[in-house]
N, C-alpha and C positions, 0 to 999 in steps of 0.2 A: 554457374553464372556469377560474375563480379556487378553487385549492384551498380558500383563506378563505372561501370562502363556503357551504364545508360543515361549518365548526364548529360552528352550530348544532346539525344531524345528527346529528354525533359526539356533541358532548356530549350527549345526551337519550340515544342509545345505550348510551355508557357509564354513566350513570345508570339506566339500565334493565336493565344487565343486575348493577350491583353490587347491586342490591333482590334477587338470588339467588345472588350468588358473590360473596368475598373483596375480588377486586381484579378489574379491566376498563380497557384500551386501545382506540386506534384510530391507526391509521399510514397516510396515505394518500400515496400517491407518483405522481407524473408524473413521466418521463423522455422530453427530445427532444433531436437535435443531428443535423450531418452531419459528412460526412468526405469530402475528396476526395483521389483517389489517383489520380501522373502515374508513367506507365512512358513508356516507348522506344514502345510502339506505341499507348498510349488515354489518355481519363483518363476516371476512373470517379468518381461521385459514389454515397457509400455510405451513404444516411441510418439513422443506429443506430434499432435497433428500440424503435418509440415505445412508451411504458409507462403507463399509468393506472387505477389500482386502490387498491383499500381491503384493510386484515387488523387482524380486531379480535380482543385475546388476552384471556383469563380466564386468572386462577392458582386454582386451586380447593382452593390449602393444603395439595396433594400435587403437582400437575404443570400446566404450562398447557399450556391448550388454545386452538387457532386456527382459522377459518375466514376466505379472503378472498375477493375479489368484484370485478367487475368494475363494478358496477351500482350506479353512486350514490348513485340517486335514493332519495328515504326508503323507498320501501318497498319495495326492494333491500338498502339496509342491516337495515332491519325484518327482513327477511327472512335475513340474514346472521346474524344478534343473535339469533332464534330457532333457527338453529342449532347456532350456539357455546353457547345457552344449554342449548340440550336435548345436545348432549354432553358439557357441565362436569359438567349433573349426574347424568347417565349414569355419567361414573367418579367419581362420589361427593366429595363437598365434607370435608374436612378444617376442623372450626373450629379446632383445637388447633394446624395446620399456622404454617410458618413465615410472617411479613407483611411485605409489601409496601408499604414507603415507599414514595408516590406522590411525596415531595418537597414541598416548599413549594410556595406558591400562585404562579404565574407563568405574564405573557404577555407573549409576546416574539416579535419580528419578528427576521430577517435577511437581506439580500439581497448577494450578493458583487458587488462593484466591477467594471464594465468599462470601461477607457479608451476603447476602438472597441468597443460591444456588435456580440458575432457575429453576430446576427438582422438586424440592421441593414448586414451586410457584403453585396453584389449575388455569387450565386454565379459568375457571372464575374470576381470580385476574388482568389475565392478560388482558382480554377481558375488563374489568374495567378500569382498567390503559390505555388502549388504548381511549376507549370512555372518558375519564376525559384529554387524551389532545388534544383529536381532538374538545372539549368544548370548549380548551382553547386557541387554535389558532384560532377557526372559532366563536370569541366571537364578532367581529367586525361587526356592520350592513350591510355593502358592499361587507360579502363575499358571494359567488354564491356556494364556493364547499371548501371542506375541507378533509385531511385524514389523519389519525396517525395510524403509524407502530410500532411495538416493535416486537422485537426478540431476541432469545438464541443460539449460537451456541457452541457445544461440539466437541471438535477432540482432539483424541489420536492418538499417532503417537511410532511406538517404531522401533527403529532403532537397529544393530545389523553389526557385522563387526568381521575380528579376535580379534581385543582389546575392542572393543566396548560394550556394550549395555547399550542404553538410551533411555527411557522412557517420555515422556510429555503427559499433559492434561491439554488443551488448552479451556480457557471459554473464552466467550465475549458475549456483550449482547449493544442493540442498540435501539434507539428512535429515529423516523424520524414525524417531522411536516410538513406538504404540504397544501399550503393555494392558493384558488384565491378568487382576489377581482375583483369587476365593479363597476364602478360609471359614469353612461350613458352610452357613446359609450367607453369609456375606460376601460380596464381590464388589468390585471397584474397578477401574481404566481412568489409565491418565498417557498423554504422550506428550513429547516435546521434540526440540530437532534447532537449525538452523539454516538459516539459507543468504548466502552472500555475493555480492559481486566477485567474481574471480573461478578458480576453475575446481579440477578434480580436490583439492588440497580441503576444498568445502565439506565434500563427502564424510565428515566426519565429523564424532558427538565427544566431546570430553569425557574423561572417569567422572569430573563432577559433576554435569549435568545427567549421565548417566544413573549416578548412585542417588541424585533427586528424583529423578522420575518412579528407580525404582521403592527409595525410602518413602515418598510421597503416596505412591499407588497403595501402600501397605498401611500405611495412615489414614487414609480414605474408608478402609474395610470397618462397618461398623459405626461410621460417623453420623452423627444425629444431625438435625434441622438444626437452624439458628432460632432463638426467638426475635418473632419479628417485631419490626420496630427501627426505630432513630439509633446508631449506635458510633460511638467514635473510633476508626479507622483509621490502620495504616494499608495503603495500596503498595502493593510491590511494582515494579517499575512494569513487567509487562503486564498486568492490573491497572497501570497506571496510563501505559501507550491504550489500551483498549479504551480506556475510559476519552484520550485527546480523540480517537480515531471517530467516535462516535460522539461526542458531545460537539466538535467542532469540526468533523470531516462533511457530511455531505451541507449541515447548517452553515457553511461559508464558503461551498461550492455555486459560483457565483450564479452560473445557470439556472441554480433553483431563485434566486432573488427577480429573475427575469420572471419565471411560473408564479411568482408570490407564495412560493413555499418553503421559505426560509424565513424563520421570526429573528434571527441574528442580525438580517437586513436592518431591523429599527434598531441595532443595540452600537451599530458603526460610531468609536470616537467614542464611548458610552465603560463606565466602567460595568464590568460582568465577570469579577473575579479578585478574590484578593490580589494584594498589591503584590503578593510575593509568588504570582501566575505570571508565567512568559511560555509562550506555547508558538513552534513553528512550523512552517511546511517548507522541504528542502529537497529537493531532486539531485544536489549538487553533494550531496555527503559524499567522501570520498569511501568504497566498496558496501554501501548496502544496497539490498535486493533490488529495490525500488528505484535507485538512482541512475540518472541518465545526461547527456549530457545538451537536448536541446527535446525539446518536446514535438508532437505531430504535425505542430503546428510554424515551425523553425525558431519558438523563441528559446534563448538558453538558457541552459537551466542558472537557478538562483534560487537564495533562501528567501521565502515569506516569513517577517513575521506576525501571528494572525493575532494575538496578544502580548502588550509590551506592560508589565508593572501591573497588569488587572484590569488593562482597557483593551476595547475588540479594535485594535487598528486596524486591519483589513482582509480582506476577501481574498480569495484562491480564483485566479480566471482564465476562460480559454478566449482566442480569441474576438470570438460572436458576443460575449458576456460587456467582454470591457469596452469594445467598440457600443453598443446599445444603452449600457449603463454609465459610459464614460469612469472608468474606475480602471487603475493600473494594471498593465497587462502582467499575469505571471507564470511562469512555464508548466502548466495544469492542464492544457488541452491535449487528452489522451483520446487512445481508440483502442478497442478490442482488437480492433485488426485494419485492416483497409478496403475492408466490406462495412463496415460498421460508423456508424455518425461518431464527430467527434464530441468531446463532453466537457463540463471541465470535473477533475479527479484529483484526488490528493495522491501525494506519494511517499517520501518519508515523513512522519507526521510524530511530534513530540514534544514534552514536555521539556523546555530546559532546566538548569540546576539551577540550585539553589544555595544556601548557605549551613546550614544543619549535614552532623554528621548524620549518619542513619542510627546510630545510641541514639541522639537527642531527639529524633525523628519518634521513636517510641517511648524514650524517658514521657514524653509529654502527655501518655495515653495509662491515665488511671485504667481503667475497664474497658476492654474494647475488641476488636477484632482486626487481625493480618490478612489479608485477602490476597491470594496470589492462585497462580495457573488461571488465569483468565481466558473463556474457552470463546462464546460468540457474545454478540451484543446487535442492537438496532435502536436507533433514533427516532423522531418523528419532531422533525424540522421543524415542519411550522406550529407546532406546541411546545418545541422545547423540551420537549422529554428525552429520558435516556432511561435504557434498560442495557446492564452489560449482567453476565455469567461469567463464575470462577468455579474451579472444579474444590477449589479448598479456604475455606477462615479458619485461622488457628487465634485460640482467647490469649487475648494480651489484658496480663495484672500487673500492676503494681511498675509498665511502663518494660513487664520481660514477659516473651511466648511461658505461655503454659504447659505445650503439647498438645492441649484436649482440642480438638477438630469438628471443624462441620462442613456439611455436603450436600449437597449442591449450593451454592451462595449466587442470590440475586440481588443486583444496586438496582437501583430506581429512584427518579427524582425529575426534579426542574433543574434545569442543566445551570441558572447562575446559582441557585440556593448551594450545590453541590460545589459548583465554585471558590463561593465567599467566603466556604465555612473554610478554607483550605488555610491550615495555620502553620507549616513547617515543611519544608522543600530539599529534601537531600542535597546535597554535589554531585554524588553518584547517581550516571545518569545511565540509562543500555536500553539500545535498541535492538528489538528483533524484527524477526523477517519473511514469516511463514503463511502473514496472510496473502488474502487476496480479496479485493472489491468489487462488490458488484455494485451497478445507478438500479436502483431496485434490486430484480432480481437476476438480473441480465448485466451486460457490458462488462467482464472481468477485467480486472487487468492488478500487476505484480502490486502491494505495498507492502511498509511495514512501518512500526508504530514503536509507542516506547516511553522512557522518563525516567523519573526520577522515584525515591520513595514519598509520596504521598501522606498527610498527616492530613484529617478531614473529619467532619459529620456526614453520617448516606443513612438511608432508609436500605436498610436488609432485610432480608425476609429468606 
């Protein structure tokens, strides 16, 4: 099935149910890809769970209301349309209620770039590609275990509205290396990978992130605690996206400002970072994991910026958030799927550059600590905290690495103290692409995060 070819559908839908309520959508999504994973004893081929369904929203000038479906065909959707319709107005229609810009008139295609379409690769190519880098990360004498992933994933998405209909086809494709080493009583694991917009061409890990993951695992073996305490800091840039993802990912997700669980709400217009912080949210980057080109909600995509110079300019919103809170609408209204509420969610999420080479970035660090391979983190909004994990700190003297290492490294803080102390901002900026968010513990969906090198005060431990 060609989602395009249920536009017609939609739209008679949505016109049919707006002759009894305010405003009416239709979001229909297919999701397909694989994935294969080589270990020491299989390799497994893991096709993600195929997706195909419809969810049509009514705002009925107090709340929306949704019903989705599995079921196509017209009179399926019929059928779906009759239900959304008979619960809109079950809880009562609001004419006085706030409205819902549909947006200007607009139809629009896009489809993302593959150099080698995935579809097109024979899954014995991929099975290959898998086994040549799990060769090549577990090339080292000292490792015990090894496994490399590769995968594809495909989602169309076509959206539909009175002015609307837009269309996406959405590719990405990813490489993850996963290594452990021993050497005696000592062992260690570290892995890294990327994952991009575009097609089979992704499947693939550099010699030099390669030979870090494996020099790094080897580094790791034997690596003492840090003493804990206040310590001056350079964050490496993916240390650095972890730290934007979570200091300022769900804390200016504007739905939480609605719950009162976001303490960033009082900090809007407020400075909360030095001046030489500029920090965005962009769905619009051209090939990373995360970017897309209109969101679930049909707004298109665009860069936020959430800090401009060390002041919190603005919020991430879907849009239930902006309409309620009256705050500008931004293309953040994600969904796990079309069974699932929509949210608002970050998507590429980062720190921009700055004016410091990376030399001057650590000349400035008498005694201190490198922090890089940044593994998980969690927030807690409405206090402001932040906790991220890095799998390594390397001691920085005299403003140069030392070699001497530590493991496991934990930040912790109040997310403006960690801010303000921020004294030096590389140029060089890189984002990666390997996570994935959950609103809690639930609702996933694709990001990726990133920055610049970082020069800071943290509480390590």
């Amino acid at each position: 099935m060609d989602l395009r070819d249920l536009t017609g559908t939609l739209s008679q839908t949505v016109a049919s149910l707006e002759r009894d309520l305010p405003y009416a959508s239709a979001l229909c999504t297919r999701r397909s890809g694989v994935a294969v994973r080589v270990t020491g004893k299989q390799a497994a081929v893991e096709p993600t769970d195929p997706m195909l369904g419809c969810v049509l929203s009514a705002f009925t000038g107090r709340a929306f209301v949704e019903v989705s479906t599995t079921d196509l065909a017209p009179a399926g959707m019929a059928a779906a349309a009759a239900q959304l319709r008979s619960r809109a107005l079950e809880a009562g229609v609001d004419p006085h209620g706030p409205v819902v810009d549909p947006g200007p008139p607009l139809q629009r295609q896009w489809t993302t770039h593959e150099q080698v379409p995935a579809a097109d690769v024979p899954l014995a190519d991929k099975v290959a590609r898998a086994h040549d880098l799990r060769a090549r990360v577990g090339r080292d004498p000292r490792t015990v275990h090894s496994v490399a992933r590769i995968g594809d994933v495909q989602s169309q998405e076509l959206f539909v509205n009175r002015t609307r209909t837009l269309f996406q086809d959405l590719r990405r494709a990813e490489a993850v290396a996963f290594l452990v080493m021993q050497d005696g009583p000592n062992q260690a694991e570290l892995y890294g990978g990327r994952s991009r917009a575009g097609g089979f061409e992704h499947c693939q890990l550099t010699d030099a992130l390669m030979d870090e993951i494996v020099h790094d695992c080897g580094r790791l073996m034997g690596a003492g605690r840090v003493e804990p305490g206040l310590h001056h800091c350079v964050f490496a840039p993916d240390f650095a996206g972890l730290f934007a993802h979570e200091a300022f990912g769900h804390g200016t997700e504007a739905d939480m400002f609605l719950k009162r669980r976001a303490r960033g709400q009082q900090y809007l217009g407020k400075r909360v970072a030095s001046d030489l912080v500029n920090m965005f949210d962009s769905p619009a980057l051209p090939g990373h994991a995360a970017t897309f080109h209109f969101d679930h909600e049909g707004q298109l995509a665009g860069e936020t910026q959430i800090i401009r110079d060390g002041v919190l300019l603005s919020a991430i919103t879907n849009l239930d958030a902006a309409l309620r809170l009256g705050l500008p609408r931004t293309s953040n209204g994600r969904r796990e799927s079309f069974e699932r509420k929509v949210y608002t969610r970050m998507t590429n999420t980062y720190f921009g550059g700055g004016c410091s080479s990376v030399e001057e970035v650590f000349a400035g660090v008498d005694q201190g600590l490198f922090i890089t391979h940044g593994s998980n983190g969690m927030e807690d909004p409405k206090g402001w905290g932040i906790q991220c994990e890095g799998y390594l700190a390397e001691e920085i003297r005299g403003g140069k690495r030392t070699g001497k290492v530590f493991s496991p490294v934990i930040v912790t803080g109040f997310v403006p103290d960690l801010l303000q102390s921020i004294s030096a901002v590389s140029r060089e900026v890189e984002i990666t692409g390997l996570g994935m968010c959950g609103k809690g513990h639930k609702e996933w969906v694709k990001v990726t995060d990133g920055g610049p090198y970082l020069r800071l005060h943290a509480r390590v431990a």
